[in-house]
PDB file of N, CA, C and O in Angstrom:
ATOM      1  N   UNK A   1      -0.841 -20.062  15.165  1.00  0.00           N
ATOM      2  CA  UNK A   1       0.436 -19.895  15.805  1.00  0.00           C
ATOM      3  C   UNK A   1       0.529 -18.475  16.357  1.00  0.00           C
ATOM      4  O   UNK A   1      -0.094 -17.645  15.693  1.00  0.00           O
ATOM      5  N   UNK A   2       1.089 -18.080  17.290  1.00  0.00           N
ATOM      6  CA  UNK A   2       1.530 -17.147  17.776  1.00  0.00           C
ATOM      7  C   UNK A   2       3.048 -16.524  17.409  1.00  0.00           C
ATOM      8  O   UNK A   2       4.058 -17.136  17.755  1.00  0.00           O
ATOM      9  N   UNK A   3       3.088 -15.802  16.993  1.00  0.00           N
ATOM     10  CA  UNK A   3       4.223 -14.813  16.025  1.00  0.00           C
ATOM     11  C   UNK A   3       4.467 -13.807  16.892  1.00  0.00           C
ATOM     12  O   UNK A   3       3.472 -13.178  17.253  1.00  0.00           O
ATOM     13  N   UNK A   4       5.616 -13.449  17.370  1.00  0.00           N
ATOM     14  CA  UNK A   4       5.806 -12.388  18.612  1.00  0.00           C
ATOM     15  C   UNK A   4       7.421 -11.847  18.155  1.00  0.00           C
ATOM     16  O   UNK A   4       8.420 -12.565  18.110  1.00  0.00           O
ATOM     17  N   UNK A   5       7.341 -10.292  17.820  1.00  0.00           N
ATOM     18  CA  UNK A   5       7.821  -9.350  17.249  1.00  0.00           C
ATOM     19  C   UNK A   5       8.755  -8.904  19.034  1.00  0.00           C
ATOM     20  O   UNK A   5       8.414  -8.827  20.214  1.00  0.00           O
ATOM     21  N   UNK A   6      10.268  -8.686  18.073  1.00  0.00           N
ATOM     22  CA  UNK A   6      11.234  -8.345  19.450  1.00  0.00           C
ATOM     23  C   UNK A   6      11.954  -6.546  18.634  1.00  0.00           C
ATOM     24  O   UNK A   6      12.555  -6.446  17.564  1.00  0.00           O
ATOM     25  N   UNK A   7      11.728  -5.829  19.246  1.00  0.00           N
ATOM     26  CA  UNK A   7      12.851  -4.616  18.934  1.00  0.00           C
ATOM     27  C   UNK A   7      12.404  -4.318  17.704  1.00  0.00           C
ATOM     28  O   UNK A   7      11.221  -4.065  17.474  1.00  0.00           O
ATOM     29  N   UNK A   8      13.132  -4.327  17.012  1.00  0.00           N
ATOM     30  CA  UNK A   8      13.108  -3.500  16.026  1.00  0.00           C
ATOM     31  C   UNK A   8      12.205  -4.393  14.821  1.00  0.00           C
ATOM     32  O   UNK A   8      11.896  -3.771  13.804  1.00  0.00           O
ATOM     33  N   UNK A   9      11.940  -5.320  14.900  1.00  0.00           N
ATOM     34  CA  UNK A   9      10.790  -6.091  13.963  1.00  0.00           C
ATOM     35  C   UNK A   9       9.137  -5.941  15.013  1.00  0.00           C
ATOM     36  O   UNK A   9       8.054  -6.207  14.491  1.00  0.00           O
ATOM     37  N   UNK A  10       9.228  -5.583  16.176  1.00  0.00           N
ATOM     38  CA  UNK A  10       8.196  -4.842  16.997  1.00  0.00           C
ATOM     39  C   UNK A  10       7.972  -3.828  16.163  1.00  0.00           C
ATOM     40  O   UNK A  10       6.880  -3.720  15.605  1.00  0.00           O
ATOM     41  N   UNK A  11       8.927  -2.990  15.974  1.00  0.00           N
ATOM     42  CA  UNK A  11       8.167  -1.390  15.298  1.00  0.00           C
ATOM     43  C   UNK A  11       8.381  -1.479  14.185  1.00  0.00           C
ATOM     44  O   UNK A  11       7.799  -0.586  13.570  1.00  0.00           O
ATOM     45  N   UNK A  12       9.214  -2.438  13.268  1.00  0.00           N
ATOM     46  CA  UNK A  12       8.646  -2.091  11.841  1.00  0.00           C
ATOM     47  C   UNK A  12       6.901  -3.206  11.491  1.00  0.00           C
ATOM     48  O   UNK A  12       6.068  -2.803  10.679  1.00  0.00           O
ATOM     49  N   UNK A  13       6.809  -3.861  11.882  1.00  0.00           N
ATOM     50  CA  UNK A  13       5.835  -4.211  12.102  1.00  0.00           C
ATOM     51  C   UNK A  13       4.496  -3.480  12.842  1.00  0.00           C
ATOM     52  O   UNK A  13       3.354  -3.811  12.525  1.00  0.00           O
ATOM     53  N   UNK A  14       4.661  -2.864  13.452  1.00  0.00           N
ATOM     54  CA  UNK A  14       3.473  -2.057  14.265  1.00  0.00           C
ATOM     55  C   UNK A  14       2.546  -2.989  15.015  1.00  0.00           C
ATOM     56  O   UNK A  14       1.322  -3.010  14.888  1.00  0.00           O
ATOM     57  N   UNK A  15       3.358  -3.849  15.905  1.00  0.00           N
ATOM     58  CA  UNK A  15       3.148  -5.011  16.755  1.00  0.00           C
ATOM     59  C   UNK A  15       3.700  -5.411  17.641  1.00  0.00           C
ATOM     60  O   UNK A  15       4.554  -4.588  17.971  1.00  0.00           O
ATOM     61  N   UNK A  16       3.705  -6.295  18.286  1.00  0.00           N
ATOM     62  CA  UNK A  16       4.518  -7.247  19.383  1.00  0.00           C
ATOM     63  C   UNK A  16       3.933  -8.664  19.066  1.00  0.00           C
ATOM     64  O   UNK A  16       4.702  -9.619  18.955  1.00  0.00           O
ATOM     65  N   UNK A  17       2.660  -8.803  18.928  1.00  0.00           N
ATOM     66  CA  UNK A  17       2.729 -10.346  18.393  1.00  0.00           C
ATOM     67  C   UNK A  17       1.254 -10.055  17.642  1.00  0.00           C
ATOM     68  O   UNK A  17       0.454  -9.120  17.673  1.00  0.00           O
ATOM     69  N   UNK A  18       1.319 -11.420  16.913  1.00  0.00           N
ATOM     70  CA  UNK A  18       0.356 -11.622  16.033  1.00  0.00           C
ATOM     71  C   UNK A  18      -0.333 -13.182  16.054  1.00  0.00           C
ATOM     72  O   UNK A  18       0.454 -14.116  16.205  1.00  0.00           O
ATOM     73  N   UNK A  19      -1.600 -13.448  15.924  1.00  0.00           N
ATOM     74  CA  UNK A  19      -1.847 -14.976  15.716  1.00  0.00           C
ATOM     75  C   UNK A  19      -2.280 -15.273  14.152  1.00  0.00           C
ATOM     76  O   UNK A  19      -3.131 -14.726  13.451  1.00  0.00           O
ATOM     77  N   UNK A  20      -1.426 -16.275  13.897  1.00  0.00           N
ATOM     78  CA  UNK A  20      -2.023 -16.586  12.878  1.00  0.00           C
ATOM     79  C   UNK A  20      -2.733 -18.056  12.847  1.00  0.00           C
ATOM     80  O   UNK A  20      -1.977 -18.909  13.312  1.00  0.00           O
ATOM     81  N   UNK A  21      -3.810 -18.494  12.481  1.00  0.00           N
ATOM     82  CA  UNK A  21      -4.336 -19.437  12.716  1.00  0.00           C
ATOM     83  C   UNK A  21      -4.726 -20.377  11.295  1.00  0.00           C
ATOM     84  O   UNK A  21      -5.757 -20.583  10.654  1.00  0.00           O
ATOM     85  N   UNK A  22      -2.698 -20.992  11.164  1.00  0.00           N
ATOM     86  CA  UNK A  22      -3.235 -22.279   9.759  1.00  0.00           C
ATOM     87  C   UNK A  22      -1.615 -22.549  10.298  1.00  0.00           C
ATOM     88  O   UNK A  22      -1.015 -21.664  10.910  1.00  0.00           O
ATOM     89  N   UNK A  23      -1.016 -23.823  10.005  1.00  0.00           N
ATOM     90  CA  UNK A  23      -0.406 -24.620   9.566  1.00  0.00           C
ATOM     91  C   UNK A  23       0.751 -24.279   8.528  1.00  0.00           C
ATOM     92  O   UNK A  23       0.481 -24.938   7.523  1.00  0.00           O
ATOM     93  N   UNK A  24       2.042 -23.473   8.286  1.00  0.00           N
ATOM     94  CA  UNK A  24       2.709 -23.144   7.424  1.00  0.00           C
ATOM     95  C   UNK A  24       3.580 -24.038   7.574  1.00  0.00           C
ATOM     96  O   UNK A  24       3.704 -24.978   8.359  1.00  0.00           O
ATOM     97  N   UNK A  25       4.564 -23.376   6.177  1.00  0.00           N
ATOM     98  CA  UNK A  25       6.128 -23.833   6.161  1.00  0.00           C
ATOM     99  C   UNK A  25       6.585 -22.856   6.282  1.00  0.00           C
ATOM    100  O   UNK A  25       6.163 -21.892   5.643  1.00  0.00           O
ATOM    101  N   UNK A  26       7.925 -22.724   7.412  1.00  0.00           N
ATOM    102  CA  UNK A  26       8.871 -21.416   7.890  1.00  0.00           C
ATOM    103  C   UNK A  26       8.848 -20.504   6.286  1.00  0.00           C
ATOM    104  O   UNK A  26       8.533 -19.315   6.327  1.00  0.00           O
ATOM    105  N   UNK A  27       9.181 -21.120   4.999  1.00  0.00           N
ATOM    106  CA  UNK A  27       9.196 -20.311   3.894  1.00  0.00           C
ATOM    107  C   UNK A  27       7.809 -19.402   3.784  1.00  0.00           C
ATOM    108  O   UNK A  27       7.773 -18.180   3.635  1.00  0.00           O
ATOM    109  N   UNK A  28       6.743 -20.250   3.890  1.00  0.00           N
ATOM    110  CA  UNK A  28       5.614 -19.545   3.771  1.00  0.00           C
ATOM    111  C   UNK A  28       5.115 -18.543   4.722  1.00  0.00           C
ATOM    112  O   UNK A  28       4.396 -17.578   4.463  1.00  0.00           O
ATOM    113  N   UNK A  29       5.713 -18.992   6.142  1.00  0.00           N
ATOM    114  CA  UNK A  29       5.205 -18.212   7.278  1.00  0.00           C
ATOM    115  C   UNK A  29       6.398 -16.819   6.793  1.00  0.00           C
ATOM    116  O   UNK A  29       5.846 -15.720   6.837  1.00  0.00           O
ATOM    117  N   UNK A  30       7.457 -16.792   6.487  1.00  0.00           N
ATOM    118  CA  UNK A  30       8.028 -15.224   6.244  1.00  0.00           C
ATOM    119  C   UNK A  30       7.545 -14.698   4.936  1.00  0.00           C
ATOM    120  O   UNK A  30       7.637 -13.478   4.798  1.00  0.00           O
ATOM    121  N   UNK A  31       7.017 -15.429   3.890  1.00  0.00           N
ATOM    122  CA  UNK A  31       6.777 -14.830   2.635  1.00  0.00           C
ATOM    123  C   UNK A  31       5.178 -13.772   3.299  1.00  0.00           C
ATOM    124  O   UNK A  31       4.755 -12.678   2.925  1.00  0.00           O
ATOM    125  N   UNK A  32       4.817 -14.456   4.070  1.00  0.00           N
ATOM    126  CA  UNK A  32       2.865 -14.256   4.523  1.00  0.00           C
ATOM    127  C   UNK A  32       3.348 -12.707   5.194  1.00  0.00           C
ATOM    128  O   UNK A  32       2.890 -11.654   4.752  1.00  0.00           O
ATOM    129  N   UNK A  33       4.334 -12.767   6.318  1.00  0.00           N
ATOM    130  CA  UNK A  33       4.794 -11.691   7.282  1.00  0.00           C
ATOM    131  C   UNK A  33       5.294 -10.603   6.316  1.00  0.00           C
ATOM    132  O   UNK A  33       4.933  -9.430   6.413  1.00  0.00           O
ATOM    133  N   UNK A  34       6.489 -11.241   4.998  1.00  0.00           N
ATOM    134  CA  UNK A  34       6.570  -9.756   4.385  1.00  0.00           C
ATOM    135  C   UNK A  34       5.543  -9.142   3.877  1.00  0.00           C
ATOM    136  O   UNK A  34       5.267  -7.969   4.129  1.00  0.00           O
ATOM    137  N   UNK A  35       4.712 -10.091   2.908  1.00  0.00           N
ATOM    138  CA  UNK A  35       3.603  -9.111   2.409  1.00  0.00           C
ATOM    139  C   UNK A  35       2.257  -8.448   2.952  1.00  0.00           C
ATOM    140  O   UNK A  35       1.567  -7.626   2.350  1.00  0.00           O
ATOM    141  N   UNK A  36       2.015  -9.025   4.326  1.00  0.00           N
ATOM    142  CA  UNK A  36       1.470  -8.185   5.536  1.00  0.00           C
ATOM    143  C   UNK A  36       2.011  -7.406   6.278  1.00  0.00           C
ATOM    144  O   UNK A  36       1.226  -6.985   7.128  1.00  0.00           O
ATOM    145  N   UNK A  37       3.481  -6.819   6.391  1.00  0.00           N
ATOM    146  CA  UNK A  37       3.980  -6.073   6.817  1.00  0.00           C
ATOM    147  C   UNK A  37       4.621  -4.988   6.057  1.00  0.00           C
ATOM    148  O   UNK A  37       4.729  -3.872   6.566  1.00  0.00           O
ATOM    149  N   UNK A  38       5.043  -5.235   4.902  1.00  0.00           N
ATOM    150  CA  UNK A  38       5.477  -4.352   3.788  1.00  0.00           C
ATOM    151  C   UNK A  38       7.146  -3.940   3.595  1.00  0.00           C
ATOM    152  O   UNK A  38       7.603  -4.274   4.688  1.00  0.00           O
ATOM    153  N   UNK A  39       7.743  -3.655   3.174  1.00  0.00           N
ATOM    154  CA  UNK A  39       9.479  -3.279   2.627  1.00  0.00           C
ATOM    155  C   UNK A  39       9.709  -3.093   4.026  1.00  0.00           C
ATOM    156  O   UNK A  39      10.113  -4.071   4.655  1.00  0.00           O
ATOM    157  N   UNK A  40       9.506  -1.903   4.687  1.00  0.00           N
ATOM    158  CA  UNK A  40      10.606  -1.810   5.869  1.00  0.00           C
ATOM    159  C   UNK A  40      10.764  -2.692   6.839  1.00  0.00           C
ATOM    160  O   UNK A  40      11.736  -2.591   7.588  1.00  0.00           O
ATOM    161  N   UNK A  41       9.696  -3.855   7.010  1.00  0.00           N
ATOM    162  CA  UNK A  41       9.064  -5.143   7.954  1.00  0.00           C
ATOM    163  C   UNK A  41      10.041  -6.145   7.165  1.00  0.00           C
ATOM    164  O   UNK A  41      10.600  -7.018   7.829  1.00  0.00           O
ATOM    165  N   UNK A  42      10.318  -6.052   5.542  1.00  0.00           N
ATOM    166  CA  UNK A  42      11.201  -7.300   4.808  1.00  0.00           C
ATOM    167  C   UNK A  42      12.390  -6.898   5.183  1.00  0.00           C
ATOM    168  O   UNK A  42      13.127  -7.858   5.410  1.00  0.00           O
ATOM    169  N   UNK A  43      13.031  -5.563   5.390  1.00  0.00           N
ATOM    170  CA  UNK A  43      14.392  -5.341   5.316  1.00  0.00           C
ATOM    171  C   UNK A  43      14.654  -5.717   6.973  1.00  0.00           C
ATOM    172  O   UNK A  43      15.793  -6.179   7.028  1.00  0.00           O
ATOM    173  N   UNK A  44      14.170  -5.702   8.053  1.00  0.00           N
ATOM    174  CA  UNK A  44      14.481  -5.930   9.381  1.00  0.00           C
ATOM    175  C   UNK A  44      14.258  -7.605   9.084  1.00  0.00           C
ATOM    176  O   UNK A  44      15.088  -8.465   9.379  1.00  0.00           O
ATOM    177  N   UNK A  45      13.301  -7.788   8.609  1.00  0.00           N
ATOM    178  CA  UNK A  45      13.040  -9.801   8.599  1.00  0.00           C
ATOM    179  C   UNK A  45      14.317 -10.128   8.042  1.00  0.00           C
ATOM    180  O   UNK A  45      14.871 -11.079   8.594  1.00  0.00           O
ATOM    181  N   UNK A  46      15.148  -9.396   6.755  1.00  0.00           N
ATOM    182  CA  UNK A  46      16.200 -10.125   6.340  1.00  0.00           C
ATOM    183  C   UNK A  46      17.647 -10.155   7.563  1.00  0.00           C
ATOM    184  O   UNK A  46      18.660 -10.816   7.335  1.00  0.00           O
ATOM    185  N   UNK A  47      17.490  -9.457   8.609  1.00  0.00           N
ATOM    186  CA  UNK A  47      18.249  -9.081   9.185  1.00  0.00           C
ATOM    187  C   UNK A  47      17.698  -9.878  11.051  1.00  0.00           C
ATOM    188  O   UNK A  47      18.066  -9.483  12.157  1.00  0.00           O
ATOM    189  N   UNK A  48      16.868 -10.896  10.758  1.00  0.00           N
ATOM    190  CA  UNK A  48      16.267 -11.308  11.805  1.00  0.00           C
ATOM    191  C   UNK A  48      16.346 -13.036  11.867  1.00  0.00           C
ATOM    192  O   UNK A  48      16.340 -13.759  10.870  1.00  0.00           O
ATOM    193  N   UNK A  49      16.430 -13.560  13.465  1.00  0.00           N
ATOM    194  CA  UNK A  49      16.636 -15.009  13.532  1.00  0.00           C
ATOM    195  C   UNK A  49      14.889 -15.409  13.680  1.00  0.00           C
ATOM    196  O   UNK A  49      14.048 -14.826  14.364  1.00  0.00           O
ATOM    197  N   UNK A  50      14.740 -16.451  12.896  1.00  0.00           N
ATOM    198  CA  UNK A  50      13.366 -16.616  13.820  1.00  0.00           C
ATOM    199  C   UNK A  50      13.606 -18.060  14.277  1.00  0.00           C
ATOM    200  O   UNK A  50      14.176 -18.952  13.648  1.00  0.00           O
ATOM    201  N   UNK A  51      13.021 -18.113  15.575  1.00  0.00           N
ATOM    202  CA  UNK A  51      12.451 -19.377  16.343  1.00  0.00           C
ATOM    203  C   UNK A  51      11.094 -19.648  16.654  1.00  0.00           C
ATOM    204  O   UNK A  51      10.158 -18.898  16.930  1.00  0.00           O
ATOM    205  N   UNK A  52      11.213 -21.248  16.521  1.00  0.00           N
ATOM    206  CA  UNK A  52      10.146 -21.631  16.430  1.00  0.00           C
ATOM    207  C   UNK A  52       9.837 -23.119  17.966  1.00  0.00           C
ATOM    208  O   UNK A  52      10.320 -24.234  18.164  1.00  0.00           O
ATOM    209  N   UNK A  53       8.912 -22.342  18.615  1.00  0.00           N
ATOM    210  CA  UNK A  53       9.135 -23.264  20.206  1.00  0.00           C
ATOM    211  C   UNK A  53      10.602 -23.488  20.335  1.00  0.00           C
ATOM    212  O   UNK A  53      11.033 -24.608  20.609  1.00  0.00           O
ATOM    213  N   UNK A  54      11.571 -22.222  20.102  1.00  0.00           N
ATOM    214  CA  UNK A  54      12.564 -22.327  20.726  1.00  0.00           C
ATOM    215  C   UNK A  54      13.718 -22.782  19.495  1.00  0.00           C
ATOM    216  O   UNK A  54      14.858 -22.318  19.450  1.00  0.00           O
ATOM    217  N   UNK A  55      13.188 -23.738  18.568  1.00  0.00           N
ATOM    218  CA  UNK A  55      14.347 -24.163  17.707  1.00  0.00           C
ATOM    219  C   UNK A  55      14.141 -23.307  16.324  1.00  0.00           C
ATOM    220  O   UNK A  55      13.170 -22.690  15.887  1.00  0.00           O
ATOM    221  N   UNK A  56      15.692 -23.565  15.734  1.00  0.00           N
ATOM    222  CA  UNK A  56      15.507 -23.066  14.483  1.00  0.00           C
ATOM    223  C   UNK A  56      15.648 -24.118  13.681  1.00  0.00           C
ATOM    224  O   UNK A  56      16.186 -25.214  13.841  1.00  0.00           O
ATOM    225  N   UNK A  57      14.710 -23.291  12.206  1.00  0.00           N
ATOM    226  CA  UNK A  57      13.840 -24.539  11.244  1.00  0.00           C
ATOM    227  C   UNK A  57      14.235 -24.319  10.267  1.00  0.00           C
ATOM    228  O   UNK A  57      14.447 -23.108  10.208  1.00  0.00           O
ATOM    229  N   UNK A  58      14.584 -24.991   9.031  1.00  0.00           N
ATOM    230  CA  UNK A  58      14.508 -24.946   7.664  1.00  0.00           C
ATOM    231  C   UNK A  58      13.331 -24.125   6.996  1.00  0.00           C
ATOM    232  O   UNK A  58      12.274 -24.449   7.536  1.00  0.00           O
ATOM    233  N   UNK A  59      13.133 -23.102   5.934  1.00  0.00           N
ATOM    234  CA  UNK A  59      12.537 -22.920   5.148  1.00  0.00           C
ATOM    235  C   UNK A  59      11.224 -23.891   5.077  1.00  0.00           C
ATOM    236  O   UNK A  59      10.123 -23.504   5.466  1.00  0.00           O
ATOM    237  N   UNK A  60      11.432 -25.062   4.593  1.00  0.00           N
ATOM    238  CA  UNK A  60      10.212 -26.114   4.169  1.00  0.00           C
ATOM    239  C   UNK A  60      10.091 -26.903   5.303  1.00  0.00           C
ATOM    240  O   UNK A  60       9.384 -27.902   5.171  1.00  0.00           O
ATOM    241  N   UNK A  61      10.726 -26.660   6.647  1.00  0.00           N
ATOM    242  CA  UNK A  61      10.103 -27.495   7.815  1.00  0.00           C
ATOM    243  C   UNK A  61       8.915 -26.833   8.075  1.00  0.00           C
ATOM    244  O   UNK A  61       8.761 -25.692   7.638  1.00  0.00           O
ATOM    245  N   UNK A  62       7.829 -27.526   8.894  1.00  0.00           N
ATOM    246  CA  UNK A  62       6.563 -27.086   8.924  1.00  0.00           C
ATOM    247  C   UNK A  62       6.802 -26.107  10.192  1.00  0.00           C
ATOM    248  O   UNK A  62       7.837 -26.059  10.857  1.00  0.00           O
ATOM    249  N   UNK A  63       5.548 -25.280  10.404  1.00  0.00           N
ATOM    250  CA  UNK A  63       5.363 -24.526  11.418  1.00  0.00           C
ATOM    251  C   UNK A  63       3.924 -24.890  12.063  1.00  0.00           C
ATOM    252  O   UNK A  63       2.959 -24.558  11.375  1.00  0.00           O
ATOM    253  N   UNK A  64       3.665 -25.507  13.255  1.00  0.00           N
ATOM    254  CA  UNK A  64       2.581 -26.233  13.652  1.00  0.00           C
ATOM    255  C   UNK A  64       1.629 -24.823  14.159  1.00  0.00           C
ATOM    256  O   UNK A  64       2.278 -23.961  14.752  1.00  0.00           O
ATOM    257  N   UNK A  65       0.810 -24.678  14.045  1.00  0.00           N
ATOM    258  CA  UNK A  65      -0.321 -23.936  13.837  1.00  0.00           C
ATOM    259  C   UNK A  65      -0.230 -23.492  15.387  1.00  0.00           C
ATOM    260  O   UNK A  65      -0.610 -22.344  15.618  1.00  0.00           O
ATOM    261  N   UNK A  66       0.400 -24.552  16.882  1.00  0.00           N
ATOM    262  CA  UNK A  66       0.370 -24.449  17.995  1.00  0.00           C
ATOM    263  C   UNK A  66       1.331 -23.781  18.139  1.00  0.00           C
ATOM    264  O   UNK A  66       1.318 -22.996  19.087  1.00  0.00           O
ATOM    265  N   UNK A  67       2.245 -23.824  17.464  1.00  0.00           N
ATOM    266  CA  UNK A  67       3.820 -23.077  17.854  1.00  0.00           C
ATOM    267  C   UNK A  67       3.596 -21.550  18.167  1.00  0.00           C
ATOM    268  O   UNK A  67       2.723 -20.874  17.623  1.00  0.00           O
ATOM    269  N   UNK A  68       4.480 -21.091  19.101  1.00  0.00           N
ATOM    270  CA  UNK A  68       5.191 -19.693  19.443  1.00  0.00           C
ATOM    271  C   UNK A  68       7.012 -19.636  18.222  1.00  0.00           C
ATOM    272  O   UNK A  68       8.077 -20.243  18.111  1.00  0.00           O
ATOM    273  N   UNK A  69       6.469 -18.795  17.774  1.00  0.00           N
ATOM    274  CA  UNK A  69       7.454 -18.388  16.957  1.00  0.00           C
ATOM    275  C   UNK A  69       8.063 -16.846  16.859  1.00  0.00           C
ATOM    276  O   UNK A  69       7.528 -15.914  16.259  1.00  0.00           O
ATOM    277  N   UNK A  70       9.156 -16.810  17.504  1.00  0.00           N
ATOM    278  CA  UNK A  70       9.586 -15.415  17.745  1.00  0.00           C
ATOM    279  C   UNK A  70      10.736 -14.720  17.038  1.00  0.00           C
ATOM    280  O   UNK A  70      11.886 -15.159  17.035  1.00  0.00           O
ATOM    281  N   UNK A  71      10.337 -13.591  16.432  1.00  0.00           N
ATOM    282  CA  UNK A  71      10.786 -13.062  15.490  1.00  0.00           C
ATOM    283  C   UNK A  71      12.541 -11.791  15.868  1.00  0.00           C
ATOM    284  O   UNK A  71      12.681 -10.612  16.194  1.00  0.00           O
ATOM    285  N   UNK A  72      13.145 -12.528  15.676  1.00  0.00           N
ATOM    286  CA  UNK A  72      14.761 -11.583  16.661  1.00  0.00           C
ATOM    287  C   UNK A  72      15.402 -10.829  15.999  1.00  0.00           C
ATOM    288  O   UNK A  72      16.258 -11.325  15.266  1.00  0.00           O
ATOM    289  N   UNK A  73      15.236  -9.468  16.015  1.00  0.00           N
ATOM    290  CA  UNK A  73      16.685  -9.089  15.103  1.00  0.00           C
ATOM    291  C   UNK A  73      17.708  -9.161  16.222  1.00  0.00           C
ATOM    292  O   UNK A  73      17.451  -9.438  17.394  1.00  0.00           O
ATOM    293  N   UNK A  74      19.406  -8.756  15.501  1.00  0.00           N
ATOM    294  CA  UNK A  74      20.202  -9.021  16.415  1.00  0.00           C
ATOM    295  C   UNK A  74      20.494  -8.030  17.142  1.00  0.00           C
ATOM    296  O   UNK A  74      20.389  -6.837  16.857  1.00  0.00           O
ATOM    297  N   UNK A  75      20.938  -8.602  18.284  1.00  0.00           N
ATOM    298  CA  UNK A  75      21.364  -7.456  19.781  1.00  0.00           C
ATOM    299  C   UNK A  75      22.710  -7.024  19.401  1.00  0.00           C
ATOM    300  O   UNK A  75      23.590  -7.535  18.707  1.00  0.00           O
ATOM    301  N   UNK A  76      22.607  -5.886  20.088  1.00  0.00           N
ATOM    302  CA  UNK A  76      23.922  -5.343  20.232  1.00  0.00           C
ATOM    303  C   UNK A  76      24.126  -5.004  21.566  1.00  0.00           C
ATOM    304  O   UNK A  76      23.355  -4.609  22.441  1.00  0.00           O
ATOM    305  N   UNK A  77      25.779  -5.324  21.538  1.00  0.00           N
ATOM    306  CA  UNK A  77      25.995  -4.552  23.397  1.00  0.00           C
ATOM    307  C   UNK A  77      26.038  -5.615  24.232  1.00  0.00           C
ATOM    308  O   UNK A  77      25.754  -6.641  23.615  1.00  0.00           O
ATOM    309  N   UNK A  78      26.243  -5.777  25.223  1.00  0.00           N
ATOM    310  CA  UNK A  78      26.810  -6.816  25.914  1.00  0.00           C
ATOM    311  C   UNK A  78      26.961  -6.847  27.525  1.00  0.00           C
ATOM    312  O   UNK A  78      27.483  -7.815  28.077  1.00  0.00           O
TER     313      UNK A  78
END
């Protein structure tokens, strides 16, 4: 899957996107991202929407290995 970092989960991450190549569950795909990214990458993830080809997923819905899944914290400003 392709994992693509927006703003401020871009730089606590030290990325813009990432591939990961297996088959998760949304739970597993953020548990995998905090502990490859570390505390300041968990505290922006808790504060972030993620989509997945566009929709948002349950925890234990799967994440297809093909998916674009993009990682949002929220905007400000208007």
């Amino acid at each position: 899957m392709r994992v693509r970092y927006f703003a401020a989960a871009a730089e606590a991450a030290g990325r813009e996107e990432q591939t990961i190549a297996a088959e998760l569950t949304l739970g597993d795909l953020r548990a995998q991202l905090r502990h490859e990214h570390g505390a300041e990458f968990s505290r922006v993830l808790d504060r972030c929407a993620i989509r997945v080809d566009g929709a948002t997923l349950a925890d234990d819905d799967a994440v297809p290995a093909t998916a674009t899944v993009d990682v949002l914290p929220p905007f400000a400003g208007g």
